[in-house]
N, C-alpha and C positions, 0 to 999 in steps of 0.2 A: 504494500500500500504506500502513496504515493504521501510525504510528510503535511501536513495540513500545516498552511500559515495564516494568520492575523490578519487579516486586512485592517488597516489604517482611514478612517474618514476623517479628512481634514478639516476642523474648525478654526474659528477666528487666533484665540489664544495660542491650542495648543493640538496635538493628536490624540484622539481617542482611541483607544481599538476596541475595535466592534464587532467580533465573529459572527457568522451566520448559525443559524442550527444546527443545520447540514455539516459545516467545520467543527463545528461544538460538538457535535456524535463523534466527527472521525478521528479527533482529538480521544477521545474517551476511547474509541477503538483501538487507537493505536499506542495506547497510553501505559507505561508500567503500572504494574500489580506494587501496592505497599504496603508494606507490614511494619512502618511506622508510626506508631500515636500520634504525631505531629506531618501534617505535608502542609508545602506551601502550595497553595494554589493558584496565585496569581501574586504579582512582586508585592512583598511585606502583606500578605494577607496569607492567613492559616488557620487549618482546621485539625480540629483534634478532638480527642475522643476524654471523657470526664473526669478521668484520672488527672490528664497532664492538666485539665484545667482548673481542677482542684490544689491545684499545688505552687501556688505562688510563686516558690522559688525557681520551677520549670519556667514558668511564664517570665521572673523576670531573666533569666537567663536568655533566653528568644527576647529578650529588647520587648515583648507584647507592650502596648501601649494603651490599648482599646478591645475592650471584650466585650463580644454580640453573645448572649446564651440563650438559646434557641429551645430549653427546658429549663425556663426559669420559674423556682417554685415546686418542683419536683422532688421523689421522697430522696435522690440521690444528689442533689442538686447543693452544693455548698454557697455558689455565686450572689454574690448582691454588692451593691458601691459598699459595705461597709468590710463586706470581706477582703476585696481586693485595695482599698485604702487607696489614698488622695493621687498615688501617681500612675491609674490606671483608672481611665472612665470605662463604665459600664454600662449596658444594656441587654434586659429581660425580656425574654417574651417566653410570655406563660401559655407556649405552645402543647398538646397533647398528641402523643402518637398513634391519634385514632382516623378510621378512615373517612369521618364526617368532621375534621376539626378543617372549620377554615383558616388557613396560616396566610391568607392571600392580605388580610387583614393589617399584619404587621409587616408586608414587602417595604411600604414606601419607608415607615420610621425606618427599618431597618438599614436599606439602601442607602439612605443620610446619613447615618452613622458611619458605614461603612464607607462613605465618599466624606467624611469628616474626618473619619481616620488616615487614611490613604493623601488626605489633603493637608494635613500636619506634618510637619517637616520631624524626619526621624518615627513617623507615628507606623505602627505595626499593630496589625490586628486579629485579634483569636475571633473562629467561630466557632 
């Protein structure tokens, strides 16, 4: 299979990349297997699984800057601004892993966040 790349759409400021869906599958298709707790999935943005994000000292290790938690409120769930303390914002969403839970809900906050992070110079982000 032939390597999928990015397409670039030029705007005023600066470049965006904008994959298609089509490119976004073949990406995933053609994509290594991880058996890491941590991957980075796009520059300074990272997902990881509740271990590492329970663990402060992992997160500050990864430079994290800004943490999205996507089971926030869960019986497993450590995350809240007071856990991760003044040098890591935070955001919960009191998502449920059931087949009727609208999570469509919280795309836009979330998105903001994530383009708040990403827009902070040094900022790096757990989801």
């Amino acid at each position: 299979m032939a390597e999928a790349s990015v397409p670039v759409l030029r705007g005023d400021a600066e470049a965006t990349p904008c994959p298609s869906v089509l490119e976004l599958e073949e990406l995933l298709r053609a994509g290594k297997v991880s058996c890491s707790h941590v991957d980075e999935v796009w520059p300074n943005l990272y997902i990881g699984d509740a271990a590492t994000a329970n663990n402060r000292f992992e997160l500050w290790k990864l430079g994290i800057t800004h943490v999205l938690n996507a089971a926030h409120g869960g019986l497993y769930c450590q995350g809240s601004p007071d856990f991760y303390g003044s040098s890591v914002s935070y955001l919960g969403v009191p998502a449920h892993d059931l087949p009727n839970f609208d999570i469509s809900a919280y795309f836009s906050s979330a998105a903001d966040f994530i383009h708040r992070a990403l827009s902070t110079p040094g900022g790096r982000s757990w989801v």
